[in-house]
Backbone as XML, in Angstrom:
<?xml version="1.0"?>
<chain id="A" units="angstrom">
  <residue number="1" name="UNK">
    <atom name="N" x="1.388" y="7.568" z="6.006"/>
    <atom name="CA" x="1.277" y="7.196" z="4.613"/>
    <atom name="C" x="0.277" y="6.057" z="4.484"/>
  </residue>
  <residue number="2" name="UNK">
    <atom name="N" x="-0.225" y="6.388" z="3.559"/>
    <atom name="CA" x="-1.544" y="4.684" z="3.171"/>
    <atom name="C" x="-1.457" y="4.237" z="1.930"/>
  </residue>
  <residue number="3" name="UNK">
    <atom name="N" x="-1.704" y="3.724" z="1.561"/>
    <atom name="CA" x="-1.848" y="3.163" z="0.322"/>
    <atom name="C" x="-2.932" y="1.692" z="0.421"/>
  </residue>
  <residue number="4" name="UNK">
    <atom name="N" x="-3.962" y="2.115" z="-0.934"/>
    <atom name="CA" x="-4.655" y="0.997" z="-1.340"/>
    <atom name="C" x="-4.578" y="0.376" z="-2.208"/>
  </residue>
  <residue number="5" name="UNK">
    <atom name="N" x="-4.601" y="-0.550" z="-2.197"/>
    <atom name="CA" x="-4.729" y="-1.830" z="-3.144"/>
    <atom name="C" x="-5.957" y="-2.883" z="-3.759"/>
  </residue>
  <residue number="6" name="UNK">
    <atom name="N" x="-6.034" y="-3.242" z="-5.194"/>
    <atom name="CA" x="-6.981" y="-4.137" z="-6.012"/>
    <atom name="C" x="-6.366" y="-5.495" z="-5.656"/>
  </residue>
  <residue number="7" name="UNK">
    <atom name="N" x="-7.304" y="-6.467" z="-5.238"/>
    <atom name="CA" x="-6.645" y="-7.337" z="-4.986"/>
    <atom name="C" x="-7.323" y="-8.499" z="-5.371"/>
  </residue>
  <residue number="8" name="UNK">
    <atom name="N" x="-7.165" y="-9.704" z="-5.974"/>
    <atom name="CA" x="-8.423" y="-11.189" z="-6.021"/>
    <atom name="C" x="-8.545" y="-11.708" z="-4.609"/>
  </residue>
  <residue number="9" name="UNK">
    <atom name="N" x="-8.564" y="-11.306" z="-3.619"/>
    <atom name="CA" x="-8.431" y="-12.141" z="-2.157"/>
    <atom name="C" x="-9.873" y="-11.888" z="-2.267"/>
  </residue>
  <residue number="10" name="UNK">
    <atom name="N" x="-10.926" y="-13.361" z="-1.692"/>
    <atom name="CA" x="-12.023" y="-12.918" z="-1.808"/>
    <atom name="C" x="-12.467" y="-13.709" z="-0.202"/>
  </residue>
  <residue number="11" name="UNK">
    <atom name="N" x="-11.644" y="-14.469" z="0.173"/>
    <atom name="CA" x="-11.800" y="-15.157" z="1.033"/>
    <atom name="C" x="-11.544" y="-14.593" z="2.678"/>
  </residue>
  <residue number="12" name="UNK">
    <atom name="N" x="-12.022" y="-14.376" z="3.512"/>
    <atom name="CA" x="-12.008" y="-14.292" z="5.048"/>
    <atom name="C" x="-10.590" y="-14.761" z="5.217"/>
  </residue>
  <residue number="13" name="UNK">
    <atom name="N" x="-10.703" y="-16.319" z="5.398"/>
    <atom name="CA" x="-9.440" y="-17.251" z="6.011"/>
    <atom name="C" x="-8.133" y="-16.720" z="4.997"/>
  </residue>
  <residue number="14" name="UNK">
    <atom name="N" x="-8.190" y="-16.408" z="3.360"/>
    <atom name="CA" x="-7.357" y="-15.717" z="2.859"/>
    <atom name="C" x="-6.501" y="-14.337" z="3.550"/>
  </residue>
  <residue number="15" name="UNK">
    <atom name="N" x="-7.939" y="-13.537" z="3.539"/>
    <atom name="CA" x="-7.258" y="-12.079" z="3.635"/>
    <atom name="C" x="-6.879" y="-12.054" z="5.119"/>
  </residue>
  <residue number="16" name="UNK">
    <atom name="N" x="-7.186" y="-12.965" z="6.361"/>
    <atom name="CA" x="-6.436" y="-13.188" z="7.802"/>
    <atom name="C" x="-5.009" y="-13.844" z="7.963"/>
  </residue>
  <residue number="17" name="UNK">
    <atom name="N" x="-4.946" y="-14.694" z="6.756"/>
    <atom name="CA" x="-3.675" y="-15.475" z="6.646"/>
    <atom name="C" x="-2.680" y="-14.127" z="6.072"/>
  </residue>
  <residue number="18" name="UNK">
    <atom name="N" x="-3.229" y="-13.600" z="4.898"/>
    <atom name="CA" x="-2.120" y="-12.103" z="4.541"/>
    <atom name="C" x="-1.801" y="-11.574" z="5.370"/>
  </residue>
  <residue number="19" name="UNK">
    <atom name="N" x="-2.421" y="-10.959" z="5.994"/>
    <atom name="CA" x="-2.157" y="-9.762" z="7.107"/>
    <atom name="C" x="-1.285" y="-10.519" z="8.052"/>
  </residue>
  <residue number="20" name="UNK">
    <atom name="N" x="-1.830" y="-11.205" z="8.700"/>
    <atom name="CA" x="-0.384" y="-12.294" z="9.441"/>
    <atom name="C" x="0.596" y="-11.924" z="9.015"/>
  </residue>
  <residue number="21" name="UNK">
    <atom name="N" x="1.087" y="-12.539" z="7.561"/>
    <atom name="CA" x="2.131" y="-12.871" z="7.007"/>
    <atom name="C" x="2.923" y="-11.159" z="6.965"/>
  </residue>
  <residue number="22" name="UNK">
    <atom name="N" x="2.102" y="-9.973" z="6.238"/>
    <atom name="CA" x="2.496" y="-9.336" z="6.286"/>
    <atom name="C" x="2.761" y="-8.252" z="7.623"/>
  </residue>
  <residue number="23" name="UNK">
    <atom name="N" x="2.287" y="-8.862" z="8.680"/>
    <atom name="CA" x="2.353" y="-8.323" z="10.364"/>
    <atom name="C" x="4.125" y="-8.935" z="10.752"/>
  </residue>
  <residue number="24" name="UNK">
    <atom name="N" x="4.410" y="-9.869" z="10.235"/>
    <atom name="CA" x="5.258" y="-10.428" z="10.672"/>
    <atom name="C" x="6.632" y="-10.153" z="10.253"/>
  </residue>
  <residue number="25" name="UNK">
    <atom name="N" x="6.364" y="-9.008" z="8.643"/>
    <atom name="CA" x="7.428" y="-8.854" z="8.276"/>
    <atom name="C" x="7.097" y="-6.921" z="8.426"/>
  </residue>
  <residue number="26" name="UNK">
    <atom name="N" x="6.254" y="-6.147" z="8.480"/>
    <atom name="CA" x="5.907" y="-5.378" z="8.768"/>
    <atom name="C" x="4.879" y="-4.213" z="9.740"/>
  </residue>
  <residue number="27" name="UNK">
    <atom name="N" x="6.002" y="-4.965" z="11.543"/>
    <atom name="CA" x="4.939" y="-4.609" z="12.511"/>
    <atom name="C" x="4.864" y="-2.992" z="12.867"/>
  </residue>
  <residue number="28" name="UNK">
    <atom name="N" x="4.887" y="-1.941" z="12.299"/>
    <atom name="CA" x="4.177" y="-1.364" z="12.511"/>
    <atom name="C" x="3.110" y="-0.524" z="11.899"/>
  </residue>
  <residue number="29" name="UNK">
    <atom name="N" x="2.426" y="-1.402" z="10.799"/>
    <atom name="CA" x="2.072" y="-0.908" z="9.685"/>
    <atom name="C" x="0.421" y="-1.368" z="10.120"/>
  </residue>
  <residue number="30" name="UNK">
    <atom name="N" x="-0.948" y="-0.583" z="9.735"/>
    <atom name="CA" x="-2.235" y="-1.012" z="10.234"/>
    <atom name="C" x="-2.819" y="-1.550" z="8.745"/>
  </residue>
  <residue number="31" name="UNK">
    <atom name="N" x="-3.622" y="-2.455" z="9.166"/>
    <atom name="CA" x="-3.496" y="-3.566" z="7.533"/>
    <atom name="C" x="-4.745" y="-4.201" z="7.731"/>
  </residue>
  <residue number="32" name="UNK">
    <atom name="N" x="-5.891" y="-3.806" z="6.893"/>
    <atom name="CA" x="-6.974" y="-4.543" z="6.562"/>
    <atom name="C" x="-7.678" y="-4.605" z="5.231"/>
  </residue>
  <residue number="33" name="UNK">
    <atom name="N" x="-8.617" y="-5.548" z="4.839"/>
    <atom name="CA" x="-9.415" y="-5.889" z="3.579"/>
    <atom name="C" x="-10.499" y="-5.443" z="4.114"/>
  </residue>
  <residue number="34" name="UNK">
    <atom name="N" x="-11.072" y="-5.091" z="2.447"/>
    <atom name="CA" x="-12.806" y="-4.876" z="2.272"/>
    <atom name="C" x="-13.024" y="-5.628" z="1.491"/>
  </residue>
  <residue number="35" name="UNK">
    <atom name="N" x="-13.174" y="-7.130" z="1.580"/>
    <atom name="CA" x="-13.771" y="-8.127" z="0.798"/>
    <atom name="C" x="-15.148" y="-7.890" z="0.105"/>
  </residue>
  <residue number="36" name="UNK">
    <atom name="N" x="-15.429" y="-6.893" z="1.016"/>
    <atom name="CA" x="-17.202" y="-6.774" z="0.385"/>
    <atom name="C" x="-17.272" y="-5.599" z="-0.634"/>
  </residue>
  <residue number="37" name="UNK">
    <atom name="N" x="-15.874" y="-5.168" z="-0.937"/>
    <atom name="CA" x="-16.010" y="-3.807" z="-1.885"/>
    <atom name="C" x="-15.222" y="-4.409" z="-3.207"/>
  </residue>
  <residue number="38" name="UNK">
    <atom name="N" x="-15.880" y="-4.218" z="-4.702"/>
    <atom name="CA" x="-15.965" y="-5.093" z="-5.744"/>
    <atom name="C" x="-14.247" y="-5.311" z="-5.723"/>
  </residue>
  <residue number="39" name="UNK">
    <atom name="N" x="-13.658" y="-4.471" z="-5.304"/>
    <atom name="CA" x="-12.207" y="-4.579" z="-5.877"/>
    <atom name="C" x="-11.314" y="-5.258" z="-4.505"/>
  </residue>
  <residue number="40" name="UNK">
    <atom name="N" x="-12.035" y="-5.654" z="-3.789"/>
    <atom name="CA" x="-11.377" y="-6.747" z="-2.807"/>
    <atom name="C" x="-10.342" y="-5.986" z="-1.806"/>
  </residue>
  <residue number="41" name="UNK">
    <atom name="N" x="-10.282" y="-4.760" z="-1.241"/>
    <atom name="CA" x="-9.136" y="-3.634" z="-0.880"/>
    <atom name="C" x="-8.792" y="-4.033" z="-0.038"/>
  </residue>
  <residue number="42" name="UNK">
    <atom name="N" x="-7.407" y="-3.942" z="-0.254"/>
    <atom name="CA" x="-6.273" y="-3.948" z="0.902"/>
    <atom name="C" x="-5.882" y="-2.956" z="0.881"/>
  </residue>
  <residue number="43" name="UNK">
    <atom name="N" x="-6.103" y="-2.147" z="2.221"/>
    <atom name="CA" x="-5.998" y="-0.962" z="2.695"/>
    <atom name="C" x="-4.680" y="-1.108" z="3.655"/>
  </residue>
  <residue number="44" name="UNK">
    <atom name="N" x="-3.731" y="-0.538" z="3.484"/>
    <atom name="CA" x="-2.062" y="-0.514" z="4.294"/>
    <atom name="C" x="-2.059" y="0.848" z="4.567"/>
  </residue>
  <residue number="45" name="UNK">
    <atom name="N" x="-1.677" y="1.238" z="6.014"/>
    <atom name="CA" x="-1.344" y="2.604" z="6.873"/>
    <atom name="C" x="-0.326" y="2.475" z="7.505"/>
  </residue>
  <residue number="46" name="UNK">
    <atom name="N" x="1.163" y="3.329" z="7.282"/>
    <atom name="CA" x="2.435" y="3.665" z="8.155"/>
    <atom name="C" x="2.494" y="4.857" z="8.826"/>
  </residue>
  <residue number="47" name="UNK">
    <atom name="N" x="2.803" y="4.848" z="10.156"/>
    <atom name="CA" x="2.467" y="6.463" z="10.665"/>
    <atom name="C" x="4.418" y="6.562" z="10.241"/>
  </residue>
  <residue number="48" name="UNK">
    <atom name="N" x="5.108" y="5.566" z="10.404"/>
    <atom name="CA" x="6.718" y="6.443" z="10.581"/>
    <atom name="C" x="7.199" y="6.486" z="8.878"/>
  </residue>
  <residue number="49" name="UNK">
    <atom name="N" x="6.432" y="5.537" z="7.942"/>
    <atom name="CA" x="7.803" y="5.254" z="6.976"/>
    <atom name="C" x="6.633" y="5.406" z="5.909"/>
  </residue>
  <residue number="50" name="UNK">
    <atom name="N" x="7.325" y="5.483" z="4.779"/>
    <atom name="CA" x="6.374" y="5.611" z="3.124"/>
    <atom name="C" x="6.372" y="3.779" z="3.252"/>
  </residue>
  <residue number="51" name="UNK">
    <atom name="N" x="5.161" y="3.405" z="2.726"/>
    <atom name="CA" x="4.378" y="1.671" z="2.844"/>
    <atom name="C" x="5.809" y="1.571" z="1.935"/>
  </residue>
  <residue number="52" name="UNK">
    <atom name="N" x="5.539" y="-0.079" z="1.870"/>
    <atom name="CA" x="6.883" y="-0.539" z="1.650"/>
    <atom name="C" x="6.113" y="-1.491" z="0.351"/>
  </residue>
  <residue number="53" name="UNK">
    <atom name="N" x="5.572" y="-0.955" z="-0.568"/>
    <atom name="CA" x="5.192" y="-1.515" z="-2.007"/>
    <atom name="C" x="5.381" y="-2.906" z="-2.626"/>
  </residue>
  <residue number="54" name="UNK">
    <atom name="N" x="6.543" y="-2.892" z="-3.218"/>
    <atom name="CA" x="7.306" y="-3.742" z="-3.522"/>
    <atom name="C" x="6.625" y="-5.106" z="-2.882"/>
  </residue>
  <residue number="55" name="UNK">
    <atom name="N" x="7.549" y="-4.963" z="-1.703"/>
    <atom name="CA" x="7.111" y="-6.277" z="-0.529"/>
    <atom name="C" x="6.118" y="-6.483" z="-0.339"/>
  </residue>
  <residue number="56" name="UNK">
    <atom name="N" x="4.944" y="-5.412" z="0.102"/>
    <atom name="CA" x="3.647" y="-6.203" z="-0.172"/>
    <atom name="C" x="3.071" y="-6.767" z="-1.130"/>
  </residue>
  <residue number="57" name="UNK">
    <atom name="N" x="3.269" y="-6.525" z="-2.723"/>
    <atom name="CA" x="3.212" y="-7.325" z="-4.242"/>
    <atom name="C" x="3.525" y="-8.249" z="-3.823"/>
  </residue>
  <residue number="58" name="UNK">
    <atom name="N" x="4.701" y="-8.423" z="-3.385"/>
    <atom name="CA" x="5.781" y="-9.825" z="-3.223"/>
    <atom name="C" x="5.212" y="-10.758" z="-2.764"/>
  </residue>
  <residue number="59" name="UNK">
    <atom name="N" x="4.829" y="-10.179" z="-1.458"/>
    <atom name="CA" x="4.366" y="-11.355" z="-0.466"/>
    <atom name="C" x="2.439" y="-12.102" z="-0.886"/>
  </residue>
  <residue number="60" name="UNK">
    <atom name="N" x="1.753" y="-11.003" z="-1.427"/>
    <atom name="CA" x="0.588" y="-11.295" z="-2.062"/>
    <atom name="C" x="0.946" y="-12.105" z="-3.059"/>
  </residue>
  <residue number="61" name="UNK">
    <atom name="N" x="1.785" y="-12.159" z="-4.333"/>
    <atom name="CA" x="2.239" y="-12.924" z="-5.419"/>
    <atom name="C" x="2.911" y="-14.242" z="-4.721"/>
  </residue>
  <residue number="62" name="UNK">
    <atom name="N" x="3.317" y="-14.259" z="-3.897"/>
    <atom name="CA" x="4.194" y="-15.516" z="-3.082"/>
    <atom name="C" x="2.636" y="-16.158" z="-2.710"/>
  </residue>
  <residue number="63" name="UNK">
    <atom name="N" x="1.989" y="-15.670" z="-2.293"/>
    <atom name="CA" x="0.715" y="-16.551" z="-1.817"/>
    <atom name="C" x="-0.173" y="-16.762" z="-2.831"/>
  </residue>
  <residue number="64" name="UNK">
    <atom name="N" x="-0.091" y="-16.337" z="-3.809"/>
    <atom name="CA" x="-1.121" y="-16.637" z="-5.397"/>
    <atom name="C" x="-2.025" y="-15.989" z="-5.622"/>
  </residue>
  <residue number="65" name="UNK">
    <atom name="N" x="-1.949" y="-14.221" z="-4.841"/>
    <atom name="CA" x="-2.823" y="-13.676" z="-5.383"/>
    <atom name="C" x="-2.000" y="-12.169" z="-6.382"/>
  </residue>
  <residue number="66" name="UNK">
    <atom name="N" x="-2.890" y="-11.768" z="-6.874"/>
    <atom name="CA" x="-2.839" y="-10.575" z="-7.600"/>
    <atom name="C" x="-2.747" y="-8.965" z="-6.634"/>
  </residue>
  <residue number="67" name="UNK">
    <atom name="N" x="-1.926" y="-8.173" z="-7.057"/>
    <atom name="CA" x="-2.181" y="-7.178" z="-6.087"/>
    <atom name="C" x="-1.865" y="-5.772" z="-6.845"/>
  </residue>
  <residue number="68" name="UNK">
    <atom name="N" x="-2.501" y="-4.409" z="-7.367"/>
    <atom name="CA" x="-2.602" y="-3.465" z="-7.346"/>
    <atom name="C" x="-2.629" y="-2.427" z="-7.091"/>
  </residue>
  <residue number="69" name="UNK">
    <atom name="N" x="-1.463" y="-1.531" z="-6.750"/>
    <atom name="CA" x="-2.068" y="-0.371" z="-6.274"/>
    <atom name="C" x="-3.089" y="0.809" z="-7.048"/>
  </residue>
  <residue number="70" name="UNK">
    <atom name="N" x="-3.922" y="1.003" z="-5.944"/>
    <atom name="CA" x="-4.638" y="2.031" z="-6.886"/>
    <atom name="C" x="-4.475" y="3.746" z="-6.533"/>
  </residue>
  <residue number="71" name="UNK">
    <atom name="N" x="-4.752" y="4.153" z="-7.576"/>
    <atom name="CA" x="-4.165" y="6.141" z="-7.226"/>
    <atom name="C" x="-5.108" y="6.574" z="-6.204"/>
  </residue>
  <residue number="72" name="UNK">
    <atom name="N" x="-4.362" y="7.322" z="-5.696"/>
    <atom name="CA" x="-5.541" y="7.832" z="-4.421"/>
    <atom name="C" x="-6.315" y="8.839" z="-5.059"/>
  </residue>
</chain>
């Protein structure tokens, strides 16, 4: 399962500190940004479980950013 996301993270040291955060509460999930693509993507991949939504909003809104999913 994948799911992408719109996000304001525009920053390097930002979008390394997320993924941490969200590695720590979701290790087996593959998790990176395209800072350089206008909509800032956070790209999330689960091979066992449907992404876990919610919690990633959560944890992006807990750190002060904005987060979106967008339709595939």
């Amino acid at each position: 399962m994948i799911e992408v996301f719109k996000t304001n993270v525009k920053y390097n040291i930002d979008a390394k500190r997320i993924i941490a955060l969200l590695h720590a509460k979701l290790h087996e999930y593959r998790i990176n940004f395209d800072l350089s693509d206008c909509d800032h993507i956070l790209r999330i991949e689960s091979k066992f479980e449907q992404v876990k939504v919610a919690e990633i909003k959560d944890t992006l809104l807990n750190e002060g950013f904005q987060c979106e999913e967008l339709p595939y």
